[in-house]
BALOBA-1460 file (C-alpha; in Angstrom, 3 decimals):
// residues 193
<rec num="1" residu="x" x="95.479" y="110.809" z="107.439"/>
<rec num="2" residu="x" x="93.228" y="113.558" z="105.434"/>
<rec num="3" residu="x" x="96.112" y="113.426" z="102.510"/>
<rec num="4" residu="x" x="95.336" y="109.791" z="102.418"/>
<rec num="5" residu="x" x="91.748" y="110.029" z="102.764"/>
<rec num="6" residu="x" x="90.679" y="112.701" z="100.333"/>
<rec num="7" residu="x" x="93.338" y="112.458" z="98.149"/>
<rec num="8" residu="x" x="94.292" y="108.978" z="97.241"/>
<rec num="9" residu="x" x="91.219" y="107.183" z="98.001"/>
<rec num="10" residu="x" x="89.493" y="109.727" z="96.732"/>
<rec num="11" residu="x" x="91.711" y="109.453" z="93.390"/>
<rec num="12" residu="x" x="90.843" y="105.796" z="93.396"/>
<rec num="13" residu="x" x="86.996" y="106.367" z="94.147"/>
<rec num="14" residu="x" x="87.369" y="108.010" z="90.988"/>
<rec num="15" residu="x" x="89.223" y="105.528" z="89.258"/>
<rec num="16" residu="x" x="87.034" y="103.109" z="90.309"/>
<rec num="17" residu="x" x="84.165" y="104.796" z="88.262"/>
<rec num="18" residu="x" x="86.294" y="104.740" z="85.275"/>
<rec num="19" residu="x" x="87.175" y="101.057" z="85.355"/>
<rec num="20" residu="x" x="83.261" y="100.070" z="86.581"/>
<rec num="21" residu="x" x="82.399" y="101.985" z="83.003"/>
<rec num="22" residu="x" x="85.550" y="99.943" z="81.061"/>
<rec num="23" residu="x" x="87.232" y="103.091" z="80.707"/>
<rec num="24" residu="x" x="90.577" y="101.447" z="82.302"/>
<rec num="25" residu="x" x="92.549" y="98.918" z="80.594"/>
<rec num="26" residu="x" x="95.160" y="96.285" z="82.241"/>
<rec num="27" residu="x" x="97.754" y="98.799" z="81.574"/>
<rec num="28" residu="x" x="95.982" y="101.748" z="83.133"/>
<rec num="29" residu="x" x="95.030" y="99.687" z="86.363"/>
<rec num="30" residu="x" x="98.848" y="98.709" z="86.900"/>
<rec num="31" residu="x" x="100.447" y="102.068" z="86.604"/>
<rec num="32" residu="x" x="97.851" y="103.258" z="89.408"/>
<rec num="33" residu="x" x="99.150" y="100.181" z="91.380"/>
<rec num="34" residu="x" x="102.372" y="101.001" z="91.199"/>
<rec num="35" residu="x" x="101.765" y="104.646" z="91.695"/>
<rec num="36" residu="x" x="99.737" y="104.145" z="95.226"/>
<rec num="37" residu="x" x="102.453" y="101.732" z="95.823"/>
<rec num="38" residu="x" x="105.118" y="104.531" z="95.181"/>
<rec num="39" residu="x" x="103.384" y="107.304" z="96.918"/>
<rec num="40" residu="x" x="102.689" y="105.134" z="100.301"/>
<rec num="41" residu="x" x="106.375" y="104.378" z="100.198"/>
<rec num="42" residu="x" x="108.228" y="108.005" z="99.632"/>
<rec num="43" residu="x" x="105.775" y="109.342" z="102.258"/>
<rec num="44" residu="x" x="107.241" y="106.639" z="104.524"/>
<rec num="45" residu="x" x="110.509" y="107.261" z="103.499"/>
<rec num="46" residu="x" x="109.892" y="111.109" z="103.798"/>
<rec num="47" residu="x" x="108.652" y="110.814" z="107.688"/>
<rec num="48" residu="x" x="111.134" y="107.819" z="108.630"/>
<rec num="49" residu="x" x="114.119" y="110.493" z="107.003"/>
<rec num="50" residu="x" x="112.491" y="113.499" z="109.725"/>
<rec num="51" residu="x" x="111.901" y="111.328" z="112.343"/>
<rec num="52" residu="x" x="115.388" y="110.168" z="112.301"/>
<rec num="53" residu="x" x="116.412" y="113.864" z="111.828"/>
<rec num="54" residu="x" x="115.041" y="115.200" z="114.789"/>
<rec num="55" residu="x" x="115.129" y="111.844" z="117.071"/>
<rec num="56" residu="x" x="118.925" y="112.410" z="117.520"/>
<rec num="57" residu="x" x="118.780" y="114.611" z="120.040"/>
<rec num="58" residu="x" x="116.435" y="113.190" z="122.390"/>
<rec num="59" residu="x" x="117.686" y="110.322" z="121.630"/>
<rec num="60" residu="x" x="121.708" y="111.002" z="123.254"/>
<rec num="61" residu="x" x="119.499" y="112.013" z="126.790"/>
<rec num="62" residu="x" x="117.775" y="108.950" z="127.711"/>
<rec num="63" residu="x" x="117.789" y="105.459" z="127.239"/>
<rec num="64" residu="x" x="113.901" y="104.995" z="127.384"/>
<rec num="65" residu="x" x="112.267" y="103.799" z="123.922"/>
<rec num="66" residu="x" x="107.943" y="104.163" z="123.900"/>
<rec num="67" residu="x" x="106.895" y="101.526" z="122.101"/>
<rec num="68" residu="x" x="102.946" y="100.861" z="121.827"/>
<rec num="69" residu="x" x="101.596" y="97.695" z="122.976"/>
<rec num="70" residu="x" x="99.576" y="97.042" z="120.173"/>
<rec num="71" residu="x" x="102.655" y="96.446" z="118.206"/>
<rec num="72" residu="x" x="103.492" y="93.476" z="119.806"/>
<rec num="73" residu="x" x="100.243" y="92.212" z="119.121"/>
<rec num="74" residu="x" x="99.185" y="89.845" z="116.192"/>
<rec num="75" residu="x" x="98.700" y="91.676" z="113.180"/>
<rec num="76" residu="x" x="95.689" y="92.865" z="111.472"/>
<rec num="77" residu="x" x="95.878" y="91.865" z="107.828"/>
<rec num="78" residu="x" x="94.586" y="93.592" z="105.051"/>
<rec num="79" residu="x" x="92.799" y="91.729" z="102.313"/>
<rec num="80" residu="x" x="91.940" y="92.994" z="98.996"/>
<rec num="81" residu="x" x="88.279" y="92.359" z="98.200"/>
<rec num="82" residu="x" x="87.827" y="91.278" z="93.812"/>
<rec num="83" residu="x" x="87.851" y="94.680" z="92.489"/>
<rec num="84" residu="x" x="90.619" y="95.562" z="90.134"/>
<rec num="85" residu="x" x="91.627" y="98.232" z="92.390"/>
<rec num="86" residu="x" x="90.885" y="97.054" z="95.846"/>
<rec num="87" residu="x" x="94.328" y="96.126" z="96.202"/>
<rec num="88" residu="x" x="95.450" y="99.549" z="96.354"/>
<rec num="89" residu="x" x="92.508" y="100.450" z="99.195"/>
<rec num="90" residu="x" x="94.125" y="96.960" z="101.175"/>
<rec num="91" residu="x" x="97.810" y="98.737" z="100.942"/>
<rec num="92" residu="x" x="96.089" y="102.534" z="101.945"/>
<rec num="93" residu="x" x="94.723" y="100.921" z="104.891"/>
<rec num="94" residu="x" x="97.450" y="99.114" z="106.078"/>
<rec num="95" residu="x" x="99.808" y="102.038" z="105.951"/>
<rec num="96" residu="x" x="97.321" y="104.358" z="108.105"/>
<rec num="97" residu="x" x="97.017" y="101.791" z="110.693"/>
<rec num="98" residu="x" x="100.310" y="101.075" z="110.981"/>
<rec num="99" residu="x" x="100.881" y="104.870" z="111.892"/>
<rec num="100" residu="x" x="98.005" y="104.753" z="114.447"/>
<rec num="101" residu="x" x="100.395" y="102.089" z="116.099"/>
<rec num="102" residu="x" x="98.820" y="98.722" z="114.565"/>
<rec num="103" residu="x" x="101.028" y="96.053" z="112.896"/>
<rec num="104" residu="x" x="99.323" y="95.806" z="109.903"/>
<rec num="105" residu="x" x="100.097" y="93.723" z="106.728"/>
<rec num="106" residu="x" x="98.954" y="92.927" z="103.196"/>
<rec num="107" residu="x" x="101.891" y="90.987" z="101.905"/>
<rec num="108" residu="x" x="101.814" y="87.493" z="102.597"/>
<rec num="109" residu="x" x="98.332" y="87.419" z="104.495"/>
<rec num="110" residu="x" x="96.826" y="83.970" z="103.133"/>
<rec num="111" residu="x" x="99.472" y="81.953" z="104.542"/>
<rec num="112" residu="x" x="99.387" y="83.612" z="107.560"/>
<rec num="113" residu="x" x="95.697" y="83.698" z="108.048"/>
<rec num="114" residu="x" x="95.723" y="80.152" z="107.272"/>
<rec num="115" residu="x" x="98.551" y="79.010" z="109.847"/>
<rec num="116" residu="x" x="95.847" y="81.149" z="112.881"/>
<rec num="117" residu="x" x="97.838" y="84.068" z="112.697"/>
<rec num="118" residu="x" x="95.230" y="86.263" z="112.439"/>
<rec num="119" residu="x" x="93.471" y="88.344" z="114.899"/>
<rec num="120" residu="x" x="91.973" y="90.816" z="113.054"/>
<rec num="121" residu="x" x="91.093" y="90.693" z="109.122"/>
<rec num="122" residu="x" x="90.287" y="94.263" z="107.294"/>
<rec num="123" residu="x" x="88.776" y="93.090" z="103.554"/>
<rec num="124" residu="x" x="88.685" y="95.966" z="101.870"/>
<rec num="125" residu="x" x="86.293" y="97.088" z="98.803"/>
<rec num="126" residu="x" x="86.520" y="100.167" z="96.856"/>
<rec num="127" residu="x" x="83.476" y="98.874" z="94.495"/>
<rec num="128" residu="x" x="79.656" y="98.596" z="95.822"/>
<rec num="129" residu="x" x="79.533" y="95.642" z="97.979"/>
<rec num="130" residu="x" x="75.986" y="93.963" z="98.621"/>
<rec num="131" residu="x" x="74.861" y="92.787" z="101.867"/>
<rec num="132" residu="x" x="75.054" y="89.726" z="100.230"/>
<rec num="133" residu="x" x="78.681" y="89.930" z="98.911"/>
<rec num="134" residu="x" x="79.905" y="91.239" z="102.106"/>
<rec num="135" residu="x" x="77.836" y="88.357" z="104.195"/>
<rec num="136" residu="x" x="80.032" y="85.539" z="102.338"/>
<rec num="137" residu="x" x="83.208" y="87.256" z="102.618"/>
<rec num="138" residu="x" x="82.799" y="87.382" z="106.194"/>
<rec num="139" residu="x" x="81.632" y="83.924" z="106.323"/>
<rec num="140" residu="x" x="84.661" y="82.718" z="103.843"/>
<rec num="141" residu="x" x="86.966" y="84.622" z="106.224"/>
<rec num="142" residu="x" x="85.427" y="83.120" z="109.211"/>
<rec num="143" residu="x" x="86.009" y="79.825" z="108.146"/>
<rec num="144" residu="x" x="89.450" y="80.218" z="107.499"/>
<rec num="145" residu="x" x="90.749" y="82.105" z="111.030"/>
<rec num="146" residu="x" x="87.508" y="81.276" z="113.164"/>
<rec num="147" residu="x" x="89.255" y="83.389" z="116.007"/>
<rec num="148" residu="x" x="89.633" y="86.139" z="113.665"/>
<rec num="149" residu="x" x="87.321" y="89.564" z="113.836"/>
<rec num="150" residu="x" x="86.620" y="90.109" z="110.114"/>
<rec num="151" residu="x" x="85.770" y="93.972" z="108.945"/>
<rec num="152" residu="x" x="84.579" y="94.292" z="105.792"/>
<rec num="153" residu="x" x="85.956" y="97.955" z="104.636"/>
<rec num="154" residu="x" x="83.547" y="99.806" z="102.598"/>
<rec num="155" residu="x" x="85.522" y="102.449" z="101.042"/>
<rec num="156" residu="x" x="84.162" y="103.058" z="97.615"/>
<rec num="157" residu="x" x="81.700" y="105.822" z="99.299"/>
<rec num="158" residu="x" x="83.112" y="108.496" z="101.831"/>
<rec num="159" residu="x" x="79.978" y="111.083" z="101.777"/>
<rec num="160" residu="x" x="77.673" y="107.944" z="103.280"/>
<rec num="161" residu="x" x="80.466" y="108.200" z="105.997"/>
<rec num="162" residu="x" x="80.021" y="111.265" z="107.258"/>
<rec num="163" residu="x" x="76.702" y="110.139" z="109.293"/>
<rec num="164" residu="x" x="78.061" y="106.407" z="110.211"/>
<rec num="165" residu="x" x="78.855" y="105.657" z="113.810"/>
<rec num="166" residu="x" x="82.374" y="103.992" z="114.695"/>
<rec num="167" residu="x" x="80.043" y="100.725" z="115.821"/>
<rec num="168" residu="x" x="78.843" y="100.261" z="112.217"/>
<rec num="169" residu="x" x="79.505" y="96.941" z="110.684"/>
<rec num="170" residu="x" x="81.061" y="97.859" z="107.446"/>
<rec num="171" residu="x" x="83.378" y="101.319" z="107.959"/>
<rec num="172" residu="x" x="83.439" y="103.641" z="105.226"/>
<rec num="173" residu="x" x="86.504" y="105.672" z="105.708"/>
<rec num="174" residu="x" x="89.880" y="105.301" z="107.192"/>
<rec num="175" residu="x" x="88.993" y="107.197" z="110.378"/>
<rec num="176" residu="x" x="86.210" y="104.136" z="110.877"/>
<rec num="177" residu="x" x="88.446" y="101.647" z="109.643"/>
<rec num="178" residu="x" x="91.134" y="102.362" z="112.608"/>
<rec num="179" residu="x" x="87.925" y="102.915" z="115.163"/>
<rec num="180" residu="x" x="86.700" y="99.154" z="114.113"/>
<rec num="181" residu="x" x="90.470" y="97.973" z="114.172"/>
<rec num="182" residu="x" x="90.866" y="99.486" z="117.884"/>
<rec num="183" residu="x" x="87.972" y="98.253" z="119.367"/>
<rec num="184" residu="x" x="88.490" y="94.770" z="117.963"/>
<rec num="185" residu="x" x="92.185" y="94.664" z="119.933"/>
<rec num="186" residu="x" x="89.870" y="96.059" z="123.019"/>
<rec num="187" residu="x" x="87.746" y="93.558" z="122.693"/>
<rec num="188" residu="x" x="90.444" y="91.022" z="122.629"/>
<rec num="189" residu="x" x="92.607" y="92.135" z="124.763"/>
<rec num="190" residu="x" x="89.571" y="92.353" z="127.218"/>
<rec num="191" residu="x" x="88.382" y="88.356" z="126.873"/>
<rec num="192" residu="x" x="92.417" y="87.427" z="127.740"/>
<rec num="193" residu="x" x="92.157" y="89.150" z="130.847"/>
């Protein structure tokens, strides 16, 4: 989680500058796409490839599989906000909840947010986001999936996330982002009790 949080957001924090200042072309913007894109999936590959490695064993003495409940679950999708780059924060936060056990998505998420689907709904910024902005994009969100907790990620700023609680509106790092996304399925999972 700190590789992903110091290192690539904090590559595309620094990006983000760049293309804020129209130092990034079209070009420039798509290669770092592609590259977070890349990265997110050898990693995956690389872990899947060790897991499998040393599951074997265990794996020949019993016939129990753990499998974490909030898996089963709907899934939290992960909207980019309108930043050029924001669609690389949406596919960084979807891969570090789905290794704290969440079945998280970017791919597809209008239609399914559209069709109900929706339980929980992580927009996430990489730019400065108003109080304003991030007002109507919960309120644009809420229309759509009325059910749906909306979380509008705030990652363009880690240092101001250093002092926030996990109960803060708008999280500011991954570590907040999965602390919002956890006690929204609480929450939830509370009410259909």
């Amino acid at each position: 989680m700190a590789y992903y949080e110091e290192i690539l957001l904090g590559a595309l924090r620094l990006a983000e500058a760049d293309a804020a200042q129209g130092r990034l072309d079209d070009v420039r913007l798509e290669n770092i796409h592609e590259t977070v894109s890349e990265i997110i999936e050898d990693i995956a590959a690389h872990e899947t490839a060790e897991g499998s490695a040393s599951a074997e064993a265990p794996a020949r003495k019993g016939k129990i599989v753990n499998i974490d409940a909030r898996k089963l679950g709907k899934p939290v999708f992960c909207i980019p906000g309108l930043g050029r780059l924001d669609d690389c924060a949406a596919l960084i936060v979807a891969d570090a909840l789905k290794r704290e056990g969440f079945n998280a998505r970017v791919s597809g998420a209008d239609t399914e947010i559209d069709a109900g689907n929706a339980e929980t709904i992580c927009v996430c910024f990489l730019e400065e986001v108003s109080e304003a902005r991030s007002s109507f994009t919960v309120r644009k969100f809420s229309r759509r999936a009325a059910s749906a907790r909306i979380i509008v990620c705030r990652l363009g700023n880690f240092e101001a996330d250093k002092e926030q609680r996990s109960d803060d509106v708008a999280p500011q790092s991954l570590a907040t982002v999965i602390a919002a996304v956890a006690k929204s399925a609480s929450v939830k999972t509370r009410r259909e009790q």
